[in-house]
C-alpha positions as CSV (number, residue, x, y, z in Angstrom):
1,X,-39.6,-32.1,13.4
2,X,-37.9,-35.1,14.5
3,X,-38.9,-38.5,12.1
4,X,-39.1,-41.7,13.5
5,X,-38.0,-42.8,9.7
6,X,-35.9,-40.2,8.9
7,X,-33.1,-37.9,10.3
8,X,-34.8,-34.6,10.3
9,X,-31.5,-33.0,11.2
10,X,-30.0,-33.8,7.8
11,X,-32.0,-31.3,6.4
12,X,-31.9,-28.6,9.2
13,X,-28.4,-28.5,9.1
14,X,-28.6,-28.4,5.2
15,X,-30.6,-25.3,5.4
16,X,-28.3,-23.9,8.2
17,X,-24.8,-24.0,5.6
18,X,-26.6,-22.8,2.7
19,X,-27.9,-19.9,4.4
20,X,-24.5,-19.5,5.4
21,X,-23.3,-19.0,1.9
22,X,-25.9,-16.1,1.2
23,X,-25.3,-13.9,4.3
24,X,-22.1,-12.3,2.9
25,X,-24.5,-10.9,0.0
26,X,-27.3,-9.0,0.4
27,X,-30.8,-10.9,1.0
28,X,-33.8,-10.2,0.1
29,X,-37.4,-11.1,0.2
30,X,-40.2,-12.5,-2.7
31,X,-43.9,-11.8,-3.3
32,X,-45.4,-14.6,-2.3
33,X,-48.8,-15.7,-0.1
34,X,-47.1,-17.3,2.6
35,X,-50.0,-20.0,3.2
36,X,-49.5,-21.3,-0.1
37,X,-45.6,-21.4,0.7
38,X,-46.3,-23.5,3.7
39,X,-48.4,-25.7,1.6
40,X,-45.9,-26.1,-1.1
41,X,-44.2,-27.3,1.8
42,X,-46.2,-30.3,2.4
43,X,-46.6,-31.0,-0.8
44,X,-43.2,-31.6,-1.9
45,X,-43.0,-34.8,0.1
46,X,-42.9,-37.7,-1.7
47,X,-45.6,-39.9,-1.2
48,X,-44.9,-41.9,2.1
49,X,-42.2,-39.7,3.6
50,X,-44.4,-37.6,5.4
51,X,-47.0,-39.8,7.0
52,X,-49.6,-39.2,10.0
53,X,-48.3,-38.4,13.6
54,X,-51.0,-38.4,15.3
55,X,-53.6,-35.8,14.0
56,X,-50.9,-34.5,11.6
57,X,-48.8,-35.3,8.9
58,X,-45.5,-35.6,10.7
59,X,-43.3,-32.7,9.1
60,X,-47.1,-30.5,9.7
61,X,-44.7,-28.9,12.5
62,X,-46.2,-25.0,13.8
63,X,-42.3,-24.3,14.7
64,X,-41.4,-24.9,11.1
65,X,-44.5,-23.5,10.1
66,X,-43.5,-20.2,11.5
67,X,-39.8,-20.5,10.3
68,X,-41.0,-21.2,6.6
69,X,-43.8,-18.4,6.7
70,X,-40.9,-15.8,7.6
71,X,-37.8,-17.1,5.7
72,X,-38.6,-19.7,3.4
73,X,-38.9,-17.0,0.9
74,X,-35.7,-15.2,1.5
75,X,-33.2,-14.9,-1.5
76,X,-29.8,-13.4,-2.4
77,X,-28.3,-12.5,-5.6
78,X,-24.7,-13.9,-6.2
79,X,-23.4,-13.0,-9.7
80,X,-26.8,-11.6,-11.1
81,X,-28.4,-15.2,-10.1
82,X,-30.7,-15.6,-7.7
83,X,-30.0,-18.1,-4.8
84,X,-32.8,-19.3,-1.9
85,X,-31.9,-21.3,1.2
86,X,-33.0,-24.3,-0.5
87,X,-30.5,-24.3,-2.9
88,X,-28.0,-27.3,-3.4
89,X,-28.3,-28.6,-0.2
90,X,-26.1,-31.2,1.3
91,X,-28.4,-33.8,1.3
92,X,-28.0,-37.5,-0.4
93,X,-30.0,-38.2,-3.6
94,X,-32.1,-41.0,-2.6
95,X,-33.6,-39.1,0.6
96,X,-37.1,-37.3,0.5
97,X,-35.7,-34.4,2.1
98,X,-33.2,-33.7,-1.1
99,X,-36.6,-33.7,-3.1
100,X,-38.8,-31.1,-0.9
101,X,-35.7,-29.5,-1.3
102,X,-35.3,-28.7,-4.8
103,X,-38.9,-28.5,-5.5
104,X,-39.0,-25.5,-2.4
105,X,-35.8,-24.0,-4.7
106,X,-37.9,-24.4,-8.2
107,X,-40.5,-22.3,-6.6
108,X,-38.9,-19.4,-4.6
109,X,-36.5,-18.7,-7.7
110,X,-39.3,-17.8,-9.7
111,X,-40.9,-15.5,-7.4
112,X,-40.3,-11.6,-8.1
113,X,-38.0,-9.8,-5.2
114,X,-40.1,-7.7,-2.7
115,X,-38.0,-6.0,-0.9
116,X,-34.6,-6.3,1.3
117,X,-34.8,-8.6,4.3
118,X,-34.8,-7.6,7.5
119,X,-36.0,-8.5,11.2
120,X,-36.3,-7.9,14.5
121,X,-34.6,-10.3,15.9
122,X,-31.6,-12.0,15.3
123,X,-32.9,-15.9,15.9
124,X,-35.2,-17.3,13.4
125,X,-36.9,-20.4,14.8
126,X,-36.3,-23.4,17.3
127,X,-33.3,-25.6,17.2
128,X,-35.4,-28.5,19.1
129,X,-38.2,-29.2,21.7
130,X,-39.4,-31.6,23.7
131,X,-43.0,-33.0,24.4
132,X,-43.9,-35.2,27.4
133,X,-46.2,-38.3,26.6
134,X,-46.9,-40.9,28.6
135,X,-44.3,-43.4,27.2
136,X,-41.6,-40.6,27.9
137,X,-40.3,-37.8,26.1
138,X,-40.2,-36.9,22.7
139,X,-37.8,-34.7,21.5
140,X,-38.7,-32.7,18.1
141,X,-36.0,-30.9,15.8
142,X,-36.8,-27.9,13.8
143,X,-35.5,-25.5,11.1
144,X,-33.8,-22.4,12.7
145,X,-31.3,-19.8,11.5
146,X,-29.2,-16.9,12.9
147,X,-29.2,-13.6,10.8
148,X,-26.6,-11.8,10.0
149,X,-26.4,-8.4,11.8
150,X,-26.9,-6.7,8.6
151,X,-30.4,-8.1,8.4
152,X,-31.3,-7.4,11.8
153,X,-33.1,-3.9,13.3
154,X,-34.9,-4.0,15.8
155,X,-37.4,-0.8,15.2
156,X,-38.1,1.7,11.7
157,X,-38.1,-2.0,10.0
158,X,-41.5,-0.7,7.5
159,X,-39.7,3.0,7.5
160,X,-36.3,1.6,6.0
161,X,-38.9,-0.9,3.5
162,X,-40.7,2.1,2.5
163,X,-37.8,4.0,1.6
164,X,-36.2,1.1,-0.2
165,X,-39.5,0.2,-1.9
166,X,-39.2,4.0,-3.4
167,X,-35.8,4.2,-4.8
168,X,-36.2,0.9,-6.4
169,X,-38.9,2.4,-8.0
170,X,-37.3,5.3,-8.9
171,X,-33.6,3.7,-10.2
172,X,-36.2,1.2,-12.2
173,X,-38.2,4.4,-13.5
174,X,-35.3,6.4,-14.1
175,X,-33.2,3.2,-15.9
176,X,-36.0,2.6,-18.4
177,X,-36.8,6.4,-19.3
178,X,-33.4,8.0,-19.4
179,X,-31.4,7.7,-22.6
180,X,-28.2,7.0,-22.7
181,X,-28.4,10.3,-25.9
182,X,-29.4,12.1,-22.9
183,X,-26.7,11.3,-20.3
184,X,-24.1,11.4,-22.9
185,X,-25.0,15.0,-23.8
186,X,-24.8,16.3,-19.9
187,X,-21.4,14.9,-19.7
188,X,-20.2,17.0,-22.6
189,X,-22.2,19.7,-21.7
190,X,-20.3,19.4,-18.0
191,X,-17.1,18.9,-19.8
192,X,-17.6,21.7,-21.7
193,X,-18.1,23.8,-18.6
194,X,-21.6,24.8,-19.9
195,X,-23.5,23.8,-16.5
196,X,-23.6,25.2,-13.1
197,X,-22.9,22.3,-10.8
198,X,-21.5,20.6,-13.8
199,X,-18.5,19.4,-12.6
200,X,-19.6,17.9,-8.7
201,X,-22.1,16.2,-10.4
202,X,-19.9,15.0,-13.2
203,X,-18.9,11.8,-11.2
204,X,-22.7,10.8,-10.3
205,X,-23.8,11.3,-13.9
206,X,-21.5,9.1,-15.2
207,X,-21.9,6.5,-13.1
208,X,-25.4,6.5,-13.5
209,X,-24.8,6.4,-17.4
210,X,-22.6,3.8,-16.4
211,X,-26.1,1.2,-14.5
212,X,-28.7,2.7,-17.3
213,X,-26.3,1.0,-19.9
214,X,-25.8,-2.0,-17.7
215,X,-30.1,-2.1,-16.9
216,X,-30.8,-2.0,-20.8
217,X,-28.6,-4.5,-21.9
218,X,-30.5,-7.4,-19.3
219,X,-33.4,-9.0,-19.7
220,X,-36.8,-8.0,-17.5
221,X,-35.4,-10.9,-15.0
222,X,-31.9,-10.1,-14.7
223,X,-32.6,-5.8,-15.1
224,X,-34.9,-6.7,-11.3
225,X,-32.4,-8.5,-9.9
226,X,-29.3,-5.7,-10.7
227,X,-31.3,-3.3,-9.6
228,X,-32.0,-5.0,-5.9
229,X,-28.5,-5.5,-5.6
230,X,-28.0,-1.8,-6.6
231,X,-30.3,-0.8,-4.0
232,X,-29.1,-2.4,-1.1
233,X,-25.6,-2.0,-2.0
234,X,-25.5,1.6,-4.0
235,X,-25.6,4.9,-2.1
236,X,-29.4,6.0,-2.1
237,X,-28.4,10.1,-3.2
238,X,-26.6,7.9,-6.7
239,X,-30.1,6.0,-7.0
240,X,-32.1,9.0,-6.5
241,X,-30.7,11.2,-9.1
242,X,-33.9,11.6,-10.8
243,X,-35.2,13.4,-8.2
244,X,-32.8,16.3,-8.4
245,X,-32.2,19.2,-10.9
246,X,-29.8,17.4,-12.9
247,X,-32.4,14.4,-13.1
248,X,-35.1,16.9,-14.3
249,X,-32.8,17.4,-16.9
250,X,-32.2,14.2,-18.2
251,X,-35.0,13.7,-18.1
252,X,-36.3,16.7,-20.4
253,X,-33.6,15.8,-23.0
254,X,-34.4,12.0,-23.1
255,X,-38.3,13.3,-23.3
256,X,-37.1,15.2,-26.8
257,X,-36.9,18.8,-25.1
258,X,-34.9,21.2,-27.1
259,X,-31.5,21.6,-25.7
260,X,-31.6,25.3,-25.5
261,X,-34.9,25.1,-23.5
262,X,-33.7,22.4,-21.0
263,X,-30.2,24.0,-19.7
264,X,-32.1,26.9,-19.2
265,X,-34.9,25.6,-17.0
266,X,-32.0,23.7,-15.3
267,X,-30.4,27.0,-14.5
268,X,-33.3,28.5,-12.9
269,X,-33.8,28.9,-9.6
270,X,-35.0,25.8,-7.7
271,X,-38.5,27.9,-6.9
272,X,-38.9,28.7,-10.4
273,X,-38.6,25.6,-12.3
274,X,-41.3,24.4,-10.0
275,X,-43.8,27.6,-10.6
276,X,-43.5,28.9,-7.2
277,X,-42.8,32.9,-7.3
């Protein structure tokens, strides 16, 4: 809300540019108990800079509130690295706001991703409001945003999370139990035209060689943050392979099955390698 120190605005607008840089990249958001965001909040004022108004501490705004609670914690990945709206904001050095800034950054950045952002509407807060007293009115400024369309829906929001939720789970399962031995042996088993399907599956087993490599070569940080960006980016039938015959055998072989024993479960009907008769 509006300061009678300071220019609240400085920092709304701040928040309004950087966002601006994350919505061409996919956003996500972090675990986190969104009380104790708003209170880490607050507490990154420097002493002084947020004093009474009234019954509250001035910047104790529920409009802000309510923006922080639902976007405070929303992230995007640029280069492998993740960004939050509070990051490198336009705001001069010597000003609280630059502060409560960089300590809201230091915090969100170390929060694990959740899931991909969305919401139902394509507004996120108040721009301003005004309060009549009886010396006049009092106008109050706020944090607000506009999403991006491609984080906008307005219904199936938790049936779209749920299905995201899974194939990360599955891409992270599937990265850190398939072997590369494994994938490298089905492409030279497809080229050597020894497996049914081989060859229209020959393009999605090698990419997938091609993100298990990637995954195992990052650390724990950087192997959550590839895979996000893989699933909101990455067709979900790619992410899913593990789910599908040629993902039962990868993952047979990178479990130590004998060779012999695994292509020929592979080639069995669909109803027999999972004991129906």
């Amino acid at each position: 809300m509006v300061s009678t120190q300071l220019n609240f605005r400085v920092f709304q607008q701040a928040v309004v540019q950087q966002f601006g840089t994350m919505t061409p990249y996919p956003l996500f958001t972090t675990v986190c108990d969104k009380d104790l965001l708003w209170q880490h909040y607050l507490g990154a004022f420097p002493v002084g800079s947020n004093p009474i108004f009234r019954k509250r501490q001035e910047y104790d705004c529920a409009c802000c509130r309510h923006f922080i609670k639902y976007v405070g914690h929303v992230v995007g990945i640029k280069a492998g690295k993740l960004v939050s709206i509070w990051d490198g904001l336009s705001i001069p050095e010597e000003h609280p706001f630059k502060v409560v800034a960089e300590k809201m950054a230091s915090y969100v950045r170390k929060l694990n991703i959740e899931n991909i952002f969305l919401h139902p509407e394509a507004h996120l807060g108040v721009v301003r409001s005004t309060q009549m007293t009886e010396g006049g009115a009092l106008t109050f400024d706020h944090f607000h945003l506009t999403l991006p369309s491609h984080c906008v829906k307005k219904q199936g929001i938790d049936t779209v999370l749920g299905d995201k939720r899974t194939t990360f789970e599955l891409i992270q399962k599937g990265t850190e139990q398939i072997t590369l031995d494994a994938l490298n042996t089905v492409v030279d088993l497809i080229g050597q035209n020894s497996l049914s399907r081989g060859e229209e599956n020959l393009l999605n087993v090698t990419e997938y060689r091609r993100m298990v490599q990637t995954a195992k070569n990052l650390s724990s940080r950087a192997r959550e943050l590839y895979l996000w960006s893989l699933v909101a980016t990455t067709n979900i039938g790619l992410l899913r392979l593990q789910n599908t015959s040629m993902g039962e055998l990868l993952m047979a072989l990178s479990e130590g099955e004998d060779l012999e024993v695994a292509v020929k479960k592979y080639h069995r009907p669909l109803r027999m390698r999972r004991g129906v008769l």
